[in-house]
KOLLOFI-815170 format. One record per atom (N, C-alpha, C): residue in one letter; residue number from 1; atom name; z negated, y, x. Coordinates in Angstrom, 2 decimals. Layout:
KOLLOFI-815170
<ropa><res>A</res><n>NUM</n><atom>CA</atom><up>Z</up><north>Y</north><east>X</east></ropa>
...
END
This chain:
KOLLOFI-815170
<ropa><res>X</res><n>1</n><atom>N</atom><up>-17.53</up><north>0.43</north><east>-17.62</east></ropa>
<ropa><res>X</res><n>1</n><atom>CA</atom><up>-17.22</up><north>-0.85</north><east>-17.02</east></ropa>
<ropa><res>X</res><n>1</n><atom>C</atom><up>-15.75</up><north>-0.96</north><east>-16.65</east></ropa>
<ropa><res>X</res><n>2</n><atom>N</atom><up>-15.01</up><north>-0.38</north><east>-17.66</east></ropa>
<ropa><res>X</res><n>2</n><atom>CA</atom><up>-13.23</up><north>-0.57</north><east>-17.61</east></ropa>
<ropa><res>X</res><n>2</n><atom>C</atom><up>-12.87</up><north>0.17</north><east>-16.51</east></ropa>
<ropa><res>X</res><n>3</n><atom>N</atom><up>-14.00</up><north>1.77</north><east>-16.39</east></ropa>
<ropa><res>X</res><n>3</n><atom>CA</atom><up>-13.15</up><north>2.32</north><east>-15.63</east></ropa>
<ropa><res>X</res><n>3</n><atom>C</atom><up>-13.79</up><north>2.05</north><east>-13.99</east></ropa>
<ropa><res>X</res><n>4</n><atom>N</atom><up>-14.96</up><north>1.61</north><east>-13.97</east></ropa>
<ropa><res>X</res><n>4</n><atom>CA</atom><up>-15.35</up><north>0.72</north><east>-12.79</east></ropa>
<ropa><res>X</res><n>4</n><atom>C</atom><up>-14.55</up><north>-0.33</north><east>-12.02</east></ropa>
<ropa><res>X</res><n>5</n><atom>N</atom><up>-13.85</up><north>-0.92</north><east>-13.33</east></ropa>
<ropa><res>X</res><n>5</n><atom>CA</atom><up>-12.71</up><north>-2.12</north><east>-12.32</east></ropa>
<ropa><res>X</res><n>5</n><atom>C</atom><up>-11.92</up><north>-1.59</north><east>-11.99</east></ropa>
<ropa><res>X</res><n>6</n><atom>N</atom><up>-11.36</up><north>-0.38</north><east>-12.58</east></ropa>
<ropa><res>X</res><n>6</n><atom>CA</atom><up>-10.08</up><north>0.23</north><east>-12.61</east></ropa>
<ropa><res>X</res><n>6</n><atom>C</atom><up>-10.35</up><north>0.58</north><east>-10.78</east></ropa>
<ropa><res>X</res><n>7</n><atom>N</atom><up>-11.18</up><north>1.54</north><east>-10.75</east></ropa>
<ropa><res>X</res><n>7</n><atom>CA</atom><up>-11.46</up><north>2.34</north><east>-9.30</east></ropa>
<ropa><res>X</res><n>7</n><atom>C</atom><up>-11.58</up><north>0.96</north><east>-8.44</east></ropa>
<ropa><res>X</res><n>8</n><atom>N</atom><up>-12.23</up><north>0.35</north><east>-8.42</east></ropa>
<ropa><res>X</res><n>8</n><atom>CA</atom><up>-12.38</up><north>-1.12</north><east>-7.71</east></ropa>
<ropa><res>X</res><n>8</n><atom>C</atom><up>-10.95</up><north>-1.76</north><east>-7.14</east></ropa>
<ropa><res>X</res><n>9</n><atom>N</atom><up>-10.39</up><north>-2.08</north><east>-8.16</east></ropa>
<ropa><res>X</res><n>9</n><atom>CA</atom><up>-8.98</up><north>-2.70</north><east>-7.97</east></ropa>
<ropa><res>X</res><n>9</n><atom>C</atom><up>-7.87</up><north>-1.82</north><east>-7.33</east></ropa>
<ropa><res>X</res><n>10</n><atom>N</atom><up>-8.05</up><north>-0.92</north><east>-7.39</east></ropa>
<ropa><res>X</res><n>10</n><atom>CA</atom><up>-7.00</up><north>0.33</north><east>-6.75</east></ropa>
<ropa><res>X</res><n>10</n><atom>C</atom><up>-7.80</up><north>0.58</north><east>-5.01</east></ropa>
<ropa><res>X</res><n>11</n><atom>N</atom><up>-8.77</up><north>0.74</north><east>-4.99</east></ropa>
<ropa><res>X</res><n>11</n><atom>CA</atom><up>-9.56</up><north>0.49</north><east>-3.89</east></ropa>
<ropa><res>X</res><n>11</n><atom>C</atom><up>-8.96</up><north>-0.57</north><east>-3.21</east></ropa>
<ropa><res>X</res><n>12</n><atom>N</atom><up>-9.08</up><north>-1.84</north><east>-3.95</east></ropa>
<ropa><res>X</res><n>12</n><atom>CA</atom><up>-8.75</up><north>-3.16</north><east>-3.12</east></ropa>
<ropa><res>X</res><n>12</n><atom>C</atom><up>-7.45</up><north>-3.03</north><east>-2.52</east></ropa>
<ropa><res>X</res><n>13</n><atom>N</atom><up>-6.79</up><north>-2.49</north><east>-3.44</east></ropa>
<ropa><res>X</res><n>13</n><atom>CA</atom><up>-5.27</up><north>-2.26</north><east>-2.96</east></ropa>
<ropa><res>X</res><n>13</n><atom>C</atom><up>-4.70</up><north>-1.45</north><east>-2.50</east></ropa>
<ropa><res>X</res><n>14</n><atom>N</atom><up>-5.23</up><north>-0.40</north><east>-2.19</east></ropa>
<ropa><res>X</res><n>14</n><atom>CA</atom><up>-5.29</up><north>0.88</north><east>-1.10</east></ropa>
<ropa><res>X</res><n>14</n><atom>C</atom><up>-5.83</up><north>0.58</north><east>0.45</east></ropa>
<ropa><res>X</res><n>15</n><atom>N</atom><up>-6.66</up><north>-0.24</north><east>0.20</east></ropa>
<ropa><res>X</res><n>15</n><atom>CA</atom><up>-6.91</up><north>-1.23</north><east>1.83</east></ropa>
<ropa><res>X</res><n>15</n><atom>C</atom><up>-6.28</up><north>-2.22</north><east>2.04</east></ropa>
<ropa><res>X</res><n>16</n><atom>N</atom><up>-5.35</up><north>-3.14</north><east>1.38</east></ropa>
<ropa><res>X</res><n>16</n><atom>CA</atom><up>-4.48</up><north>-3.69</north><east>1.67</east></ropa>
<ropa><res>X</res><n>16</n><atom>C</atom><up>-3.70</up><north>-3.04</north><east>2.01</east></ropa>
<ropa><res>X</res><n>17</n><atom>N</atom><up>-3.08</up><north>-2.47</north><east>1.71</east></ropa>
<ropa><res>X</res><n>17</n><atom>CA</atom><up>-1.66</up><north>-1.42</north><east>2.08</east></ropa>
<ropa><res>X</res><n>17</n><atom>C</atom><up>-1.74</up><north>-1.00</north><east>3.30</east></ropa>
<ropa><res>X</res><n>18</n><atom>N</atom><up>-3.09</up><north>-0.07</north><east>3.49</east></ropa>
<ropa><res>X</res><n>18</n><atom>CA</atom><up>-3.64</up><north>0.37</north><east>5.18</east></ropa>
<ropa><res>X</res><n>18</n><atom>C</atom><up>-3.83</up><north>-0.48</north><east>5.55</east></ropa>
<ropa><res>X</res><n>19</n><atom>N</atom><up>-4.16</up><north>-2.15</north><east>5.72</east></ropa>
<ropa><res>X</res><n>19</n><atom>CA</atom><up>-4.20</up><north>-2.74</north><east>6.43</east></ropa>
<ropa><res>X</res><n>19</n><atom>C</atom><up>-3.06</up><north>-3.57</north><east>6.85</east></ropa>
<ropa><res>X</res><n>20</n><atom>N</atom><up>-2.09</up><north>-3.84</north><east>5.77</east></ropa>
<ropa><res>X</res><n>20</n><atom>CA</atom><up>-0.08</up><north>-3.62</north><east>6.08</east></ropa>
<ropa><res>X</res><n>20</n><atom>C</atom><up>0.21</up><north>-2.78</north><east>7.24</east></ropa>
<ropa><res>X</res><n>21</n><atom>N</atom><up>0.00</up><north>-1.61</north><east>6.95</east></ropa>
<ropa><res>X</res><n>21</n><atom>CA</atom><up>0.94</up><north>-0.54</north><east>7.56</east></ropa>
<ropa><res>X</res><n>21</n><atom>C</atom><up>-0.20</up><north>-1.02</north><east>9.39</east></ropa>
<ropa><res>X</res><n>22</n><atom>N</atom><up>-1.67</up><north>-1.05</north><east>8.99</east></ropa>
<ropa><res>X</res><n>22</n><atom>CA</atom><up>-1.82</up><north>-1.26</north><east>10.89</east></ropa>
<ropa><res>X</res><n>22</n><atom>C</atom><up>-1.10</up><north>-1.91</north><east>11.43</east></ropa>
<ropa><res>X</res><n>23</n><atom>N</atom><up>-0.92</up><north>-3.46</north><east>10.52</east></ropa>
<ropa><res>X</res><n>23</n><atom>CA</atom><up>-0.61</up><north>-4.66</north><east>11.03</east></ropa>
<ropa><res>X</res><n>23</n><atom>C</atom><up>0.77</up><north>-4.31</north><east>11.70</east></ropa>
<ropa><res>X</res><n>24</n><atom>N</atom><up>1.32</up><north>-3.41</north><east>11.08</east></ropa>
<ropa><res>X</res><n>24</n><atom>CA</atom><up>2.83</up><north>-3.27</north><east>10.88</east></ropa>
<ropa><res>X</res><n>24</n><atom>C</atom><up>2.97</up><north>-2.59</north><east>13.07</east></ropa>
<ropa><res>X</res><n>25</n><atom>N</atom><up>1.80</up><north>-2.17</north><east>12.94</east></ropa>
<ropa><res>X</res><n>25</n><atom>CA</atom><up>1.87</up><north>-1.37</north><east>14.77</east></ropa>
<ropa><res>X</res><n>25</n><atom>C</atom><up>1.79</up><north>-2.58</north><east>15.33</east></ropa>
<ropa><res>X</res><n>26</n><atom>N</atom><up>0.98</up><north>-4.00</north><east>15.48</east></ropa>
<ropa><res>X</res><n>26</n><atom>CA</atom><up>1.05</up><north>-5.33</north><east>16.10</east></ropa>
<ropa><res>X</res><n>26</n><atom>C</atom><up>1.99</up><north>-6.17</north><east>16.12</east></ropa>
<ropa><res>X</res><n>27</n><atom>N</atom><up>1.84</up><north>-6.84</north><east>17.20</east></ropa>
<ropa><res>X</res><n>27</n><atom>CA</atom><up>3.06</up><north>-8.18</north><east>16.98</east></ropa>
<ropa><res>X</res><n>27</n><atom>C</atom><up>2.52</up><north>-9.14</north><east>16.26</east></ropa>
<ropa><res>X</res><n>28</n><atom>N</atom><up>3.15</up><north>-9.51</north><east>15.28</east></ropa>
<ropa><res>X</res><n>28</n><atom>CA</atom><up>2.92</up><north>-10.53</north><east>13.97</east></ropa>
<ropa><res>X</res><n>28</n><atom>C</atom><up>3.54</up><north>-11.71</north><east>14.18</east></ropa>
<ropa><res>X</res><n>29</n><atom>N</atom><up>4.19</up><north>-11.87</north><east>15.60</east></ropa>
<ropa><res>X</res><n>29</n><atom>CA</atom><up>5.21</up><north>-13.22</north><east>15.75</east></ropa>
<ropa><res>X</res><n>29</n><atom>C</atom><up>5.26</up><north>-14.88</north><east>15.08</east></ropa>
<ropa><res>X</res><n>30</n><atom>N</atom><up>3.86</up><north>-14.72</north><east>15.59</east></ropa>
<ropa><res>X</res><n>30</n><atom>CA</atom><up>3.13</up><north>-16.21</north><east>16.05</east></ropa>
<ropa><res>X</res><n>30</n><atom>C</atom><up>1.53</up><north>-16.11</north><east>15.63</east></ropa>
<ropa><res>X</res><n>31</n><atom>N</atom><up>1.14</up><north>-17.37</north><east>15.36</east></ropa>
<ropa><res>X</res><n>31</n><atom>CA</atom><up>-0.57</up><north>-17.38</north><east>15.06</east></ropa>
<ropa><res>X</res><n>31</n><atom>C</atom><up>-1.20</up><north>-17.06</north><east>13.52</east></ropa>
<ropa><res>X</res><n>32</n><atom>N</atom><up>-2.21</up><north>-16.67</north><east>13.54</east></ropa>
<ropa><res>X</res><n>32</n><atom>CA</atom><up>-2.66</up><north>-16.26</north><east>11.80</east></ropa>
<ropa><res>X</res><n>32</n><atom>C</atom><up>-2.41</up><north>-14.94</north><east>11.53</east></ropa>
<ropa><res>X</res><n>33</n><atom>N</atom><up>-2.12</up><north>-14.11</north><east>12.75</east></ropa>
<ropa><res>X</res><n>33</n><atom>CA</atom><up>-1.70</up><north>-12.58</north><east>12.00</east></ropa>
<ropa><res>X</res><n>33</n><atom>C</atom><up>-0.36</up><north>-13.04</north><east>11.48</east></ropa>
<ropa><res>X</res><n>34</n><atom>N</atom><up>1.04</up><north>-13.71</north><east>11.60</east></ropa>
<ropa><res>X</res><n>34</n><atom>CA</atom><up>2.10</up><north>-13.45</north><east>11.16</east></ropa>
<ropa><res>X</res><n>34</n><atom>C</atom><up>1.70</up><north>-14.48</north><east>9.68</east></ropa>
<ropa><res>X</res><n>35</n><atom>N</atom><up>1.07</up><north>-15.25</north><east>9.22</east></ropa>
<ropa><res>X</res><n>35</n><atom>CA</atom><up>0.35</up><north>-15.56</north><east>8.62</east></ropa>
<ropa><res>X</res><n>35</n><atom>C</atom><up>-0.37</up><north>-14.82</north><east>7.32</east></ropa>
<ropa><res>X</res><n>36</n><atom>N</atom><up>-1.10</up><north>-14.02</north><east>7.79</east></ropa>
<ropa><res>X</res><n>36</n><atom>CA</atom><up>-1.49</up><north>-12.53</north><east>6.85</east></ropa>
<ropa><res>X</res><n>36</n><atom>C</atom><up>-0.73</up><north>-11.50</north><east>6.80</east></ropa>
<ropa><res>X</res><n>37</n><atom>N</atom><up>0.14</up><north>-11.29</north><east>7.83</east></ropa>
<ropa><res>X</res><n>37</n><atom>CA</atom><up>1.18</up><north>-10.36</north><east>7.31</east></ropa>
<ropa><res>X</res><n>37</n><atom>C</atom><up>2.33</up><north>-10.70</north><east>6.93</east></ropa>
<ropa><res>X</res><n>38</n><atom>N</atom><up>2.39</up><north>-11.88</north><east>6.44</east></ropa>
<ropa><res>X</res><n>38</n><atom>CA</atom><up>3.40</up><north>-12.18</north><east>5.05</east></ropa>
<ropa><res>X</res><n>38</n><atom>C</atom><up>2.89</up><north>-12.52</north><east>3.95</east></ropa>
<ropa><res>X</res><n>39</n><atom>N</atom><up>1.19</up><north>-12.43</north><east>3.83</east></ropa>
<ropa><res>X</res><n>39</n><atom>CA</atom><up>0.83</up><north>-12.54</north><east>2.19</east></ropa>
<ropa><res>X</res><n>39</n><atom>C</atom><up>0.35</up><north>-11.12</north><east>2.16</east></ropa>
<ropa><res>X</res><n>40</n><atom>N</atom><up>0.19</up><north>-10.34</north><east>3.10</east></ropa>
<ropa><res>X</res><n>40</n><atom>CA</atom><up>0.26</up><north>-8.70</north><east>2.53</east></ropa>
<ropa><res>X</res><n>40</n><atom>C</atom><up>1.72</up><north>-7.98</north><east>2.47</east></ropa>
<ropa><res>X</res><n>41</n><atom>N</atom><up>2.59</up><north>-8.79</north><east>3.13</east></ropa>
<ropa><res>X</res><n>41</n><atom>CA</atom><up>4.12</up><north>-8.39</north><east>2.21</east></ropa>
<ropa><res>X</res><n>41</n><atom>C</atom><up>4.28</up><north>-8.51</north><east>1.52</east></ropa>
<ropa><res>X</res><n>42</n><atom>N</atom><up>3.70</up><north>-9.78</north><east>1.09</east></ropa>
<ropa><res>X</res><n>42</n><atom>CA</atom><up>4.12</up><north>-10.36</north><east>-0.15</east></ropa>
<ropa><res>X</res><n>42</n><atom>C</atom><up>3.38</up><north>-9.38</north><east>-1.77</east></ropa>
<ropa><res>X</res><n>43</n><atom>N</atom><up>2.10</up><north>-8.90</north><east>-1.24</east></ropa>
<ropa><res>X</res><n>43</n><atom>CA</atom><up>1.56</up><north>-8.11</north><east>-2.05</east></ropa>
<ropa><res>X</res><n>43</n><atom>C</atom><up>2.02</up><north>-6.85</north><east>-2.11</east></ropa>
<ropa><res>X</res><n>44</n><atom>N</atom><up>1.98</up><north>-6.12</north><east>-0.82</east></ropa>
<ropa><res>X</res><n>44</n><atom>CA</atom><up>2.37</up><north>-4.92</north><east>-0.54</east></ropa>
<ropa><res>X</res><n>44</n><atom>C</atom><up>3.63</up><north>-4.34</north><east>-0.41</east></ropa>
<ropa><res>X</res><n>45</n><atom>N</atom><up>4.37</up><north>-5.13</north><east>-0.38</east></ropa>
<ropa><res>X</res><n>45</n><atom>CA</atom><up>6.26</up><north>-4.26</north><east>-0.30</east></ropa>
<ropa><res>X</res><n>45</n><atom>C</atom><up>6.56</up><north>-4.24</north><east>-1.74</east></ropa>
<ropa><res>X</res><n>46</n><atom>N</atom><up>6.23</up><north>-4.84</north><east>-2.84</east></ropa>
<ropa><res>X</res><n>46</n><atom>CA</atom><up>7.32</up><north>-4.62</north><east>-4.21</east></ropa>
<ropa><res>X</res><n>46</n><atom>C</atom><up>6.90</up><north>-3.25</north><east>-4.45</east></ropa>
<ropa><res>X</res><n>47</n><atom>N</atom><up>5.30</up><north>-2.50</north><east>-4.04</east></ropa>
<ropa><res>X</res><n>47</n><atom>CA</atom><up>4.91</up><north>-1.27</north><east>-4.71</east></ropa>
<ropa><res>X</res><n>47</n><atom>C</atom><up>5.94</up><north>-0.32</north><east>-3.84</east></ropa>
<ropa><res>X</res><n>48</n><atom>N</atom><up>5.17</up><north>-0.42</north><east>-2.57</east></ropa>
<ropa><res>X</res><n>48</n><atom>CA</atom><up>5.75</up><north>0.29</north><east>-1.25</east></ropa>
<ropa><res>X</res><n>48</n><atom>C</atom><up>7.61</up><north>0.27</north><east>-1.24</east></ropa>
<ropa><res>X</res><n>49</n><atom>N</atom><up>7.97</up><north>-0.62</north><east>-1.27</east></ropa>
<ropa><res>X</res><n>49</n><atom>CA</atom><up>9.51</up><north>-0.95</north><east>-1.57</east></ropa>
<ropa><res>X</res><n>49</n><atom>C</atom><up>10.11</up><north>0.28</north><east>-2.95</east></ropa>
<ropa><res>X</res><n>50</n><atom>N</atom><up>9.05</up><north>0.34</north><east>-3.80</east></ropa>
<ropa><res>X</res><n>50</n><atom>CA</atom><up>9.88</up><north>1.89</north><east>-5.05</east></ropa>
<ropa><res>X</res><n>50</n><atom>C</atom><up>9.75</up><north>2.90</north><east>-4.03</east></ropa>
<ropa><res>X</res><n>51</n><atom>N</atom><up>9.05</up><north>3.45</north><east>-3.31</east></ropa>
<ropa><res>X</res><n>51</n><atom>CA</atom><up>8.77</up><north>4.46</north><east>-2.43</east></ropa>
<ropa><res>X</res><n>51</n><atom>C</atom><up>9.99</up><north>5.23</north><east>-1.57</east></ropa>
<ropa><res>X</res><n>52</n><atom>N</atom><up>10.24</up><north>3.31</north><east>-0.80</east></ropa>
<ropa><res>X</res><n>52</n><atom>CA</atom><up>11.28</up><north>3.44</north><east>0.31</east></ropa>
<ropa><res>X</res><n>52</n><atom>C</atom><up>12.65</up><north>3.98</north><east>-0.05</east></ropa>
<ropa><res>X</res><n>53</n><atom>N</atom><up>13.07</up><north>3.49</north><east>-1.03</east></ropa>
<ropa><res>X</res><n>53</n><atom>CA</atom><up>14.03</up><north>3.71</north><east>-2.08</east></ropa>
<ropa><res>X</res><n>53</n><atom>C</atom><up>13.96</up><north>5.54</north><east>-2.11</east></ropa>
<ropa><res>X</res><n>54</n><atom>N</atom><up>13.23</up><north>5.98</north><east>-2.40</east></ropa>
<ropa><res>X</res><n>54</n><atom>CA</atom><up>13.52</up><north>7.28</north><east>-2.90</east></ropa>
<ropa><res>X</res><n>54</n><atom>C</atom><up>12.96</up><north>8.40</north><east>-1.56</east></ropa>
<ropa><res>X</res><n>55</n><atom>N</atom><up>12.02</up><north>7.60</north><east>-0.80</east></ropa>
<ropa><res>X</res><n>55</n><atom>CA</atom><up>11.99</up><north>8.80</north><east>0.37</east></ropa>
<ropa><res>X</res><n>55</n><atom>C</atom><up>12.60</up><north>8.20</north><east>2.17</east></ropa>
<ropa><res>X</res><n>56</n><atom>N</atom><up>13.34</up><north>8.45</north><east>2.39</east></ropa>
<ropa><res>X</res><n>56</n><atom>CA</atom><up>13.84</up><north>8.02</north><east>3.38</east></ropa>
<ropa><res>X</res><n>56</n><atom>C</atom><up>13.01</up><north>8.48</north><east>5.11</east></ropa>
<ropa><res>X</res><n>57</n><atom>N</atom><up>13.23</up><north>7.76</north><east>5.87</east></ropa>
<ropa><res>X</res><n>57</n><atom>CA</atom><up>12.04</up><north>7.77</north><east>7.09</east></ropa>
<ropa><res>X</res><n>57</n><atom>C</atom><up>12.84</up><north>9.16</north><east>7.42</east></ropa>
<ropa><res>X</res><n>58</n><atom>N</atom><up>11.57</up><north>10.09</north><east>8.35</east></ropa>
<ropa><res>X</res><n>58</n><atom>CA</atom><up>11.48</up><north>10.98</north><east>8.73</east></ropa>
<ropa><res>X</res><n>58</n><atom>C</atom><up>12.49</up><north>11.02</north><east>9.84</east></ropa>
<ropa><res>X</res><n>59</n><atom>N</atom><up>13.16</up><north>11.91</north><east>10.60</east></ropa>
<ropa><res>X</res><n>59</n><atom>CA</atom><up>13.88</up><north>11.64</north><east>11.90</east></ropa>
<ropa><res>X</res><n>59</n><atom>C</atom><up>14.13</up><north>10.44</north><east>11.89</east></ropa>
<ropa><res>X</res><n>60</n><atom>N</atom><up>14.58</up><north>9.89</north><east>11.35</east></ropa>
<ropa><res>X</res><n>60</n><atom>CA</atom><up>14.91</up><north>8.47</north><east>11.30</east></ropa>
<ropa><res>X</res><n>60</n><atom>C</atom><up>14.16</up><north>7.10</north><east>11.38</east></ropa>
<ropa><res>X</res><n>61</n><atom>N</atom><up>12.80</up><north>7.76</north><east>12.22</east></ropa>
<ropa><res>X</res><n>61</n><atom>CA</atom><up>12.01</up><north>6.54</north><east>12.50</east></ropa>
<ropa><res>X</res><n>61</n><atom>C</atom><up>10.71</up><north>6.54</north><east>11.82</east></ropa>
<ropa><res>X</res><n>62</n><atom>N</atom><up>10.09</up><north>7.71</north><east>11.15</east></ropa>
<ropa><res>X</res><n>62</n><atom>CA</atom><up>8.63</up><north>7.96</north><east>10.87</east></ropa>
<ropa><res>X</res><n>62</n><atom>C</atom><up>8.76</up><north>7.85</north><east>9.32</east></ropa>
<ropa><res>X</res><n>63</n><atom>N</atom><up>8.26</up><north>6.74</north><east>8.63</east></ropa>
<ropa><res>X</res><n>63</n><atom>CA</atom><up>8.21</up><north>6.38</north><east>7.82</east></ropa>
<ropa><res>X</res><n>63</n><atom>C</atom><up>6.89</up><north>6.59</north><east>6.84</east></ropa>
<ropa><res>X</res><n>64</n><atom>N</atom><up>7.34</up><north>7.88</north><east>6.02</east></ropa>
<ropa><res>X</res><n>64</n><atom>CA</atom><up>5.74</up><north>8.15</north><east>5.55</east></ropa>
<ropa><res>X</res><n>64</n><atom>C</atom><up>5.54</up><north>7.49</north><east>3.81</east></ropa>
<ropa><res>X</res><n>65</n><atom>N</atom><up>6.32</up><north>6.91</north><east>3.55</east></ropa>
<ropa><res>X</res><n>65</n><atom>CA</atom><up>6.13</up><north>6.18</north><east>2.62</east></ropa>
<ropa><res>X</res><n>65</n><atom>C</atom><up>4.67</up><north>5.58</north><east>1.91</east></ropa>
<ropa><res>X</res><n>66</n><atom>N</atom><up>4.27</up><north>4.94</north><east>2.54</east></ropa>
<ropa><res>X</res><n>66</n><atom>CA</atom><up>2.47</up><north>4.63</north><east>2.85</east></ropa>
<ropa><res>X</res><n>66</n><atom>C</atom><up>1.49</up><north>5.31</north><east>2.44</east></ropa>
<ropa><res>X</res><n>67</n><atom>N</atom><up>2.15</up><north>6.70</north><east>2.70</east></ropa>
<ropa><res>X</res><n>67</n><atom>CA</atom><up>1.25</up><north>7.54</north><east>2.37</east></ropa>
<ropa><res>X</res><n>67</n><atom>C</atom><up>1.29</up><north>8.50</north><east>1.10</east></ropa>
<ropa><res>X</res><n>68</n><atom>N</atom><up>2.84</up><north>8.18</north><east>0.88</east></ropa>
<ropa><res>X</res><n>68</n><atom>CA</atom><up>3.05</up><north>8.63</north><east>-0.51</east></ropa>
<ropa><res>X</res><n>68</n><atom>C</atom><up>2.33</up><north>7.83</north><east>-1.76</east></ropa>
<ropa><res>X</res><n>69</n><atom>N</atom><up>2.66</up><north>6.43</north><east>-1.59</east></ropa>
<ropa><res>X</res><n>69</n><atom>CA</atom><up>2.13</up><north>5.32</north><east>-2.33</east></ropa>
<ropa><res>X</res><n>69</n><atom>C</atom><up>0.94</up><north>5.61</north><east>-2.20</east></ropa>
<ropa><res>X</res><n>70</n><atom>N</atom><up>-0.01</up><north>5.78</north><east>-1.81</east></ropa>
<ropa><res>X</res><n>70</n><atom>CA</atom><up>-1.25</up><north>5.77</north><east>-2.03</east></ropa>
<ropa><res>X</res><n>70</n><atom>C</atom><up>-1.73</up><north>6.88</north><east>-2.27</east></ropa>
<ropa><res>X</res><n>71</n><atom>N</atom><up>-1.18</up><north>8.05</north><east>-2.27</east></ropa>
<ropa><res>X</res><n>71</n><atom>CA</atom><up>-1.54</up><north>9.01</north><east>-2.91</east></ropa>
<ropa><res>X</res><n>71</n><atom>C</atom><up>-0.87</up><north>9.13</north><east>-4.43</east></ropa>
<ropa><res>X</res><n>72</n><atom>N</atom><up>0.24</up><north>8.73</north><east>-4.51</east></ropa>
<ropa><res>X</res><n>72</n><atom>CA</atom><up>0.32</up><north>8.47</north><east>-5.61</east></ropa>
<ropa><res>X</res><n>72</n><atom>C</atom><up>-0.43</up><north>7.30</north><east>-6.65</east></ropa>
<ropa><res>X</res><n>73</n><atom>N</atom><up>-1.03</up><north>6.48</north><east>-6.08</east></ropa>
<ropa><res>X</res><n>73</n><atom>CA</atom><up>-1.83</up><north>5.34</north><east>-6.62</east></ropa>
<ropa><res>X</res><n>73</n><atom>C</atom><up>-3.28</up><north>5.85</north><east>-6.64</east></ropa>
<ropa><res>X</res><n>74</n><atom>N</atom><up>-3.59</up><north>6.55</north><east>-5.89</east></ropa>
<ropa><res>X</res><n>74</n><atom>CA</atom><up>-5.01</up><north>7.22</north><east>-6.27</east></ropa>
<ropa><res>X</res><n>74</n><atom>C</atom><up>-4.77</up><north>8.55</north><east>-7.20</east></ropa>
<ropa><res>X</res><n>75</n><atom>N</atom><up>-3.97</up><north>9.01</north><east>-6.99</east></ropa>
<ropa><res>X</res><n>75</n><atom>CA</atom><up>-3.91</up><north>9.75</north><east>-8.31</east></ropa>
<ropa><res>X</res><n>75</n><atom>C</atom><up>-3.55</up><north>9.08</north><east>-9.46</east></ropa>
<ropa><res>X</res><n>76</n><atom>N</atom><up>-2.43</up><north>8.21</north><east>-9.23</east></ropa>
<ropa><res>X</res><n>76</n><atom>CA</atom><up>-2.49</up><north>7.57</north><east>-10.92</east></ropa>
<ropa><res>X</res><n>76</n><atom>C</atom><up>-3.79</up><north>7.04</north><east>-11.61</east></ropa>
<ropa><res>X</res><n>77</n><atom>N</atom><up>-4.16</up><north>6.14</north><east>-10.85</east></ropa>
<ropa><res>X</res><n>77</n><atom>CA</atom><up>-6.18</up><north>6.32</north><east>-11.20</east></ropa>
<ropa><res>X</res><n>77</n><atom>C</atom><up>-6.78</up><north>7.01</north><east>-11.76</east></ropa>
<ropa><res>X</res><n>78</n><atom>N</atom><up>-7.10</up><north>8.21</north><east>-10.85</east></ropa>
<ropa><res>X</res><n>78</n><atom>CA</atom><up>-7.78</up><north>9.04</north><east>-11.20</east></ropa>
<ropa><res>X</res><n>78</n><atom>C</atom><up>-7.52</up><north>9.58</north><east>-12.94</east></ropa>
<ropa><res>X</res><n>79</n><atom>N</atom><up>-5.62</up><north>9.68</north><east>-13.25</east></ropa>
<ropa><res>X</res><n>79</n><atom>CA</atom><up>-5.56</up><north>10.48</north><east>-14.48</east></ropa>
<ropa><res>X</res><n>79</n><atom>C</atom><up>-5.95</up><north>9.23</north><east>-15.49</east></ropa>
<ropa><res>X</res><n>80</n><atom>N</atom><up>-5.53</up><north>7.64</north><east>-15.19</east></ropa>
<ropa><res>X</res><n>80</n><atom>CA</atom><up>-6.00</up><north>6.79</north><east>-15.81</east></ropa>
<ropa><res>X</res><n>80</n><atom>C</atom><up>-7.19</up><north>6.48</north><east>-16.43</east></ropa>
<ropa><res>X</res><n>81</n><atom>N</atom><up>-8.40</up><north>6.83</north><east>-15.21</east></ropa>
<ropa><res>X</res><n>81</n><atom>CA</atom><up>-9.96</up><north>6.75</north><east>-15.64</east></ropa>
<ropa><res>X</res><n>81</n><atom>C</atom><up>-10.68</up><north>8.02</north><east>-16.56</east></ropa>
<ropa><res>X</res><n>82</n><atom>N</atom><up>-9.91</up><north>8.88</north><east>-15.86</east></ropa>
<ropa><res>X</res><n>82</n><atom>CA</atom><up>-10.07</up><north>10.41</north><east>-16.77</east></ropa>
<ropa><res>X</res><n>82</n><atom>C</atom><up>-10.21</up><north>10.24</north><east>-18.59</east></ropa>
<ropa><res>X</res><n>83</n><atom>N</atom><up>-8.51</up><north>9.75</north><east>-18.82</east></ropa>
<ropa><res>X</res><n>83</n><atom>CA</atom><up>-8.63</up><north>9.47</north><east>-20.18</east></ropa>
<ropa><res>X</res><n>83</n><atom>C</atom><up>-9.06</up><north>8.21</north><east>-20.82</east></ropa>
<ropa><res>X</res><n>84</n><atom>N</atom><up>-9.73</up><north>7.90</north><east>-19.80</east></ropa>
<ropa><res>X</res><n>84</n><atom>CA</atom><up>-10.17</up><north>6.32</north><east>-20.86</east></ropa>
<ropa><res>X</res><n>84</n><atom>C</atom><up>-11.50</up><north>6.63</north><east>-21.44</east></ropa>
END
């Protein structure tokens, strides 16, 4: 059961994140997207934000951060559910 929520909740928040980083390709100006993409900042940058900190964008502009975080968050999982 524990480790059912565990995978669940990391799930939930592994599609938030991908759905951050799409949003992040749209214009968020105006309307209900800029709307949802400040309560998925609000969720999604304090994790993503340790990331930025320690890996800096590619050529200056390609920011693979995103993808570190979530591979690092599905692996932390994984060793999490392992030993429970």
């Amino acid at each position: 059961m524990l480790r059912y929520l565990i995978v669940s909740l990391v799930d939930v928040y592994s599609m938030l994140i991908f759905v951050y980083v799409i949003m992040s390709w749209l214009p968020t100006d105006r309307g209900i997207l800029r709307d949802v993409n400040a309560v998925l900042a609000k969720v999604c940058d304090p994790y993503l934000n340790l990331f930025k900190k320690l890996i800096p964008p590619l050529g200056g502009m390609v920011d693979i951060t995103p993808i570190i975080a979530l591979l690092v968050l599905q692996l932390g999982a994984q060793l999490l559910v392992r030993f429970l």
